[in-house]
C-alpha positions as CSV (number, residue, x, y, z in Angstrom):
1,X,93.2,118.5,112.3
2,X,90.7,118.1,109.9
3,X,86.7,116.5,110.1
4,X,88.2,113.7,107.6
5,X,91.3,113.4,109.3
6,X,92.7,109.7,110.2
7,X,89.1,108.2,108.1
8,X,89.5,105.9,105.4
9,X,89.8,107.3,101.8
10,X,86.1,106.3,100.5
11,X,84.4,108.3,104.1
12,X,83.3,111.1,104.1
13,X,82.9,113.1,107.5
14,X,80.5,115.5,108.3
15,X,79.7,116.1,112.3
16,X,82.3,116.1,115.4
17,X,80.6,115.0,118.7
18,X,81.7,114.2,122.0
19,X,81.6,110.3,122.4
20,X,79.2,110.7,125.7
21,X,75.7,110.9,123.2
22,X,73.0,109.5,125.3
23,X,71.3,106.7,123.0
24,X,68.4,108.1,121.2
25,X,71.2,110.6,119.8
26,X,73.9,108.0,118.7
27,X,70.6,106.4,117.0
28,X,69.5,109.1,115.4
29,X,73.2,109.4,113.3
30,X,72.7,105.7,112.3
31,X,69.2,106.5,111.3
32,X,70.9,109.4,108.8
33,X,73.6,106.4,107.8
34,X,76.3,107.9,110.0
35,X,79.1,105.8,111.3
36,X,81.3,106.8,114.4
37,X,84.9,107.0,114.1
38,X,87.1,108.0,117.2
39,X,88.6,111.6,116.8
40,X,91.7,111.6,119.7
41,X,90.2,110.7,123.0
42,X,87.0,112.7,123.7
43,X,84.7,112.6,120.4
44,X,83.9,110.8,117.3
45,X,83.7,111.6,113.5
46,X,80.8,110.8,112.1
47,X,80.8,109.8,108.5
48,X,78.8,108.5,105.5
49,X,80.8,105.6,103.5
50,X,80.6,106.3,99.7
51,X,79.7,104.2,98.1
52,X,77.4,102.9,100.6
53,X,77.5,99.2,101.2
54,X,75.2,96.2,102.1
55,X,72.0,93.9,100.7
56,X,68.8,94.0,100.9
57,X,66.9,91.2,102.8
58,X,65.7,89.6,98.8
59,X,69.5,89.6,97.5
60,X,71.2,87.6,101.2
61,X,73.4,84.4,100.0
62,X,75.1,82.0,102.0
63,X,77.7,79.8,100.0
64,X,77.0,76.0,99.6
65,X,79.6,74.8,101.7
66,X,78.7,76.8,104.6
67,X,75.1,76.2,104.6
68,X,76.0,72.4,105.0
69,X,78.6,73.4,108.1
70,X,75.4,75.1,109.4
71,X,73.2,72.3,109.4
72,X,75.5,70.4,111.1
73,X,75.9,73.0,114.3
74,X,79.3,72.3,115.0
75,X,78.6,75.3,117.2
76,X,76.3,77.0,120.1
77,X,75.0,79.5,118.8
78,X,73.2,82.5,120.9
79,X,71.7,86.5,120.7
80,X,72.4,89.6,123.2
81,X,73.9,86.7,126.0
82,X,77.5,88.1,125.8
83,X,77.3,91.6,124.1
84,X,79.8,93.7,125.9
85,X,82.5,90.5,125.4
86,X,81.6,89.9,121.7
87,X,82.6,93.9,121.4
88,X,85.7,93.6,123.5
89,X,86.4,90.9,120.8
90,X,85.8,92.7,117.8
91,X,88.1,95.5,119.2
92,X,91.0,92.6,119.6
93,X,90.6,91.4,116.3
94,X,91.0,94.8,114.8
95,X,93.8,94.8,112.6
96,X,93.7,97.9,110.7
97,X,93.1,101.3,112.0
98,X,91.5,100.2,115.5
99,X,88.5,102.0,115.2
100,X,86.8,99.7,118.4
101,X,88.3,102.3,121.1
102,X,86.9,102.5,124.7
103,X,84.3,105.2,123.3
104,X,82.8,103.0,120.9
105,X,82.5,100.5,123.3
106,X,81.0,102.7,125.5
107,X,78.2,103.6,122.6
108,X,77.7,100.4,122.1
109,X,77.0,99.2,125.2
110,X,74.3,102.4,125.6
111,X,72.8,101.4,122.6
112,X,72.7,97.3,123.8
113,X,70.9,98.6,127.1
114,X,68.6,100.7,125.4
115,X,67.5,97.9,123.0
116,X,68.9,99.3,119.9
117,X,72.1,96.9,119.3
118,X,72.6,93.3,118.9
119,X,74.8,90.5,119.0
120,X,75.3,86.9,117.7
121,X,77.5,84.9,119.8
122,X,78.9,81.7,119.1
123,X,80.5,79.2,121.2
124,X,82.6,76.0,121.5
125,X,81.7,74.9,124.8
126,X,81.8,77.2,127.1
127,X,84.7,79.6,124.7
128,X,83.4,82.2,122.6
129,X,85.1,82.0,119.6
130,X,82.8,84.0,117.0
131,X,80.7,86.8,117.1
132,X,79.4,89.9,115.6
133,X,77.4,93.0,116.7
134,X,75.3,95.9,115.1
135,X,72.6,98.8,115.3
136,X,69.0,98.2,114.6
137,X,67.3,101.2,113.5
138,X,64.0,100.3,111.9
139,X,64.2,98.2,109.5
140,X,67.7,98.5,108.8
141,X,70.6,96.7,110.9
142,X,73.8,98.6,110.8
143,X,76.9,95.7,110.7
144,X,79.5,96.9,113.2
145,X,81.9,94.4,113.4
146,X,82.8,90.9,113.5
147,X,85.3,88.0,114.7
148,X,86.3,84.3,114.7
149,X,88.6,82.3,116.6
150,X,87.8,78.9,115.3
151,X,86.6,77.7,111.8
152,X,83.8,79.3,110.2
153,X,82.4,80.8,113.9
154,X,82.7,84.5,112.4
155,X,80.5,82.7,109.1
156,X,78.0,81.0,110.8
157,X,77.5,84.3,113.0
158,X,76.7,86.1,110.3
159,X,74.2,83.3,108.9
160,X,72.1,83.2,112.5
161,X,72.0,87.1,111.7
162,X,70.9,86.7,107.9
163,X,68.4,84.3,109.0
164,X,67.1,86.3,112.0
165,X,67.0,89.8,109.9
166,X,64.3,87.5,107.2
167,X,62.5,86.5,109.8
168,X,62.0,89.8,111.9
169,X,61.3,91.5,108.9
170,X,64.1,93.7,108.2
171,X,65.0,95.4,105.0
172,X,68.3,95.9,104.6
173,X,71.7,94.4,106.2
174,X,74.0,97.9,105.9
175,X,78.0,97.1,105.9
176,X,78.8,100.5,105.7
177,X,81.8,98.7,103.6
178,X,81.8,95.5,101.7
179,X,85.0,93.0,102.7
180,X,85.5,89.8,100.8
181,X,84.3,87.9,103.5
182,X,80.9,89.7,103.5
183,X,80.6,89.5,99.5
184,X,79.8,85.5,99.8
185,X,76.6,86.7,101.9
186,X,75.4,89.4,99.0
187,X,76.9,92.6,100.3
188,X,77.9,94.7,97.7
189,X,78.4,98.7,97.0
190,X,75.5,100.3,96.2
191,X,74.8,103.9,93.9
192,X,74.0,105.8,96.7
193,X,71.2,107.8,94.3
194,X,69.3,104.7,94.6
195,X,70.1,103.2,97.8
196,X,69.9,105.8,100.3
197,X,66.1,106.9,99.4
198,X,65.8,102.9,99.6
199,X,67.7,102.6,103.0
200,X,65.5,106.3,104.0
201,X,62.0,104.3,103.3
202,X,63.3,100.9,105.4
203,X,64.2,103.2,108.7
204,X,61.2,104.7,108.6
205,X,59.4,101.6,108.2
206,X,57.7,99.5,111.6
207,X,60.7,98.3,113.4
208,X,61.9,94.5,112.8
209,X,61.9,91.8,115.7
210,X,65.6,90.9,115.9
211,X,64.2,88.1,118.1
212,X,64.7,86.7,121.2
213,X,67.6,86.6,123.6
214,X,69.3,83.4,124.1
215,X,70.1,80.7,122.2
216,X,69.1,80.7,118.5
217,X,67.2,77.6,117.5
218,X,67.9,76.1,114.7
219,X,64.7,75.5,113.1
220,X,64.1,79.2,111.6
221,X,67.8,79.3,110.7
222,X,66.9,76.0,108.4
223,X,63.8,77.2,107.1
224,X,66.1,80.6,105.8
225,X,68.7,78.4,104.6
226,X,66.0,76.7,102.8
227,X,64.8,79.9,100.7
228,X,68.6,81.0,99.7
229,X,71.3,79.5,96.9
230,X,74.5,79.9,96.1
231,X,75.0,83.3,94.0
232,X,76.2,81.0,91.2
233,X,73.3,79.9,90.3
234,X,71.4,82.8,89.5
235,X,68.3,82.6,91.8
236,X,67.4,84.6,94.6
237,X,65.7,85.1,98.2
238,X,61.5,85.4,97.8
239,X,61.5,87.6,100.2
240,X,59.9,91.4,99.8
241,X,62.0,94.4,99.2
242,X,61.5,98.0,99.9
């Protein structure tokens, strides 16, 4: 079997490892802009996605409709309080290729207990039915994976992470890939001549303050909202770039 064997046609893999990296290792490749991919049951693939995918923190959207859902918290929304079940839920929700295997999870969790990866969690009473979890490196936060299992959950997730990346004074929001879903929030595909020296200079920057644990108040997530339109209409985050 090849290195690129079983990846998806725009990734590119470069390094075979067994899937038991202690954390500062499995950091490390996401500091390089390496993602894991399972190779059979003992190792992962690690890869680089080109074109490389995301927005920087000055380029984030939220659509118009959604910022209105927001304000009106139809949800509970919380951070790192359910990590290792938002994970398990991302791996159900996989439809396509089931990356999320037991060894990713296993990462993960090593990463969540070394303070390196995060979650959003949202909830409808005591349900979680959204959700979404990545890998901080610096200033850059690495988007693993989301779900929803009511409306907009998955959505407003991924505004409570918008909001608390501007606030914590991260860079860049890396996708690694850009879905439809993620285009509404300003994810795109990036040259990877200029985005990589770009994404090199946020990792290496002071590390951001994903915030605190718990639940996620509401008052920062206005005050983001607040800075943001719609894409339509042509204006933009004041936030600094790298």
């Amino acid at each position: 079997m090849t290195l690129t064997a079983c990846l998806p046609s725009h990734c590119i893999g470069v390094e075979r490892t067994s899937a038991d990296l202690p954390a500062q290792e499995l950091l490390y490749r996401y500091s390089l802009g390496l993602a894991p991919f399972p190779a059979g049951r003992q190792g992962f693939t690690w890869c680089f996605f080109d074109p490389p995918a995301g927005a920087f923190v000055g380029d984030f959207r939220v659509p118009r409709r959604l910022r209105k859902t927001v304000r009106r918290q139809p949800y509970r929304v919380t951070a790192n309080t359910a990590f290792e079940d938002t994970v398990a839920h991302c791996a159900g929700a996989e439809r396509h290729g089931g990356w999320i295997t037991d060894g990713i999870i296993e990462a993960a969790l090593r990463l969540h207990n070394a303070g390196h990866a995060h979650s959003i969690e949202v909830w409808q009473g005591r349900d979680l039915v959204g959700g979404l979890y990545g890998v901080a490196v610096g200033q850059v936060f690495v988007g693993e994976s989301m779900f929803t299992l009511a409306d907009n959950a998955g959505a407003i997730a991924a505004t409570h992470l918008l909001s608390r990346l501007y606030h914590g004074g991260y860079s860049l929001l890396d996708t690694q890939v850009v879905s439809l879903h993620m285009q509404r929030f300003g994810m795109r595909a990036h040259d990877k001549a200029d985005f990589m020296p770009r994404r090199w200079a946020a990792v290496s920057a002071p590390a951001g303050d994903f915030g605190p644990d718990g639940d996620d108040e509401h008052g920062p997530v206005s005050a983001f909202l607040n800075t943001i339109t719609h894409p339509s209409s042509g204006a933009g985050a004041s936030h600094a770039q790298i």
